[in-house]
N, C-alpha and C positions, 0 to 999 in steps of 0.2 A: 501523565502521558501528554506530550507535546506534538499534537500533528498540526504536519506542515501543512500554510493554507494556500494552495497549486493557483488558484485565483487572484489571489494579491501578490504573485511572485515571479519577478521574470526571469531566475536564478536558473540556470545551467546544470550546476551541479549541485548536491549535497553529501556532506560529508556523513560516512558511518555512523557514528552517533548520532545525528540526526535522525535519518533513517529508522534505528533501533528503537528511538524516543517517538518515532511516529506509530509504527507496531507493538508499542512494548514489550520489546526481544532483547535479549540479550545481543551483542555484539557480533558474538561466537557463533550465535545462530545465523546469521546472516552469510558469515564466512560459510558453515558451514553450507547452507543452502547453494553458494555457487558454486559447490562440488557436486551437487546431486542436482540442480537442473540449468540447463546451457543457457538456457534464455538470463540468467540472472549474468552478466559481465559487466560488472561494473569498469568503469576505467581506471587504472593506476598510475599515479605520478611515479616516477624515477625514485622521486624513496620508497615508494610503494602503498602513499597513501589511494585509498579509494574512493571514487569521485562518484555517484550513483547520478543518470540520469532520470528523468521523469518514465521513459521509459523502461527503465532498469525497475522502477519503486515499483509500476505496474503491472511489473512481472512479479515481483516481490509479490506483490498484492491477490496476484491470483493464489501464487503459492499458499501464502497465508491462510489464505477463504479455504481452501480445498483441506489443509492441514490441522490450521488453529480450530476452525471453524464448524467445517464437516467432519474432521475425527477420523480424516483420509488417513493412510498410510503414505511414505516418498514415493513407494511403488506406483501404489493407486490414485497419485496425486502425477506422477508423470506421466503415467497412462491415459489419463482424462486430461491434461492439457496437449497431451500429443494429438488427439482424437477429437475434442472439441472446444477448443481453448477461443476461439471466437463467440460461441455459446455463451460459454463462463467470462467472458469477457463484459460480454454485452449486458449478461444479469446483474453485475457489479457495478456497471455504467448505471443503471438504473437505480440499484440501490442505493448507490451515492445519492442520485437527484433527488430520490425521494427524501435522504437522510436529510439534505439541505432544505427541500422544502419544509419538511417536521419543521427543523431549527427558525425557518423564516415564518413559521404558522406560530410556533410556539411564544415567538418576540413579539408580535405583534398579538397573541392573548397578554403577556403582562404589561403591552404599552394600554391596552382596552381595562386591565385591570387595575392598574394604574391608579389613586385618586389624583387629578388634577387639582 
């Protein structure tokens, strides 16, 4: 699994497989998610490829948490982003931070463990 690092990147858009490779989803899932919730609109070029903005992924991303995560149902996953998606927004905001901090706590146990 390939996730995209949003810090090192001044990139606009990302393409589909990208995306999928940052969730480890299949493609179809993704299609299929911007038929069941509005927030997901990716942009399409004139052939109809799809362009995902950072915006777009962090709709994605709620989806995901409520879906892959919690064991939500579409239903009950649109219902609770209709209802408190600033909430679930914000708990995600944090989990991230703390996720990078681990990774920055953890580099710095094997630079200390390290023999010099």
């Amino acid at each position: 699994m390939k996730k995209i690092d949003f810090e090192n990147s001044n990139r606009l858009y990302y393409s589909i497989k990208e995306v999928a490779a940052h969730f480890d989803v299949r493609e179809s899932l993704l299609r299929f998610w911007e038929t069941e919730f509005s927030s997901i609109n990716p942009r399409k070029t004139d052939g109809g490829v799809r362009q995902y903005t950072r915006k777009d992924i962090e709709d994605i991303s709620l989806v995901y948490h409520l879906v892959k995560e919690k064991g939500m149902t579409l239903e009950g996953a649109r219902q609770t982003l209709s209802h408190k998606k600033d909430e679930i927004t914000r708990k995600l905001q944090v989990i991230e931070k703390l996720e990078g901090i681990k990774k920055e706590l953890e580099s710095l146990e094997k630079e200390f463990d390290s023999p010099n």
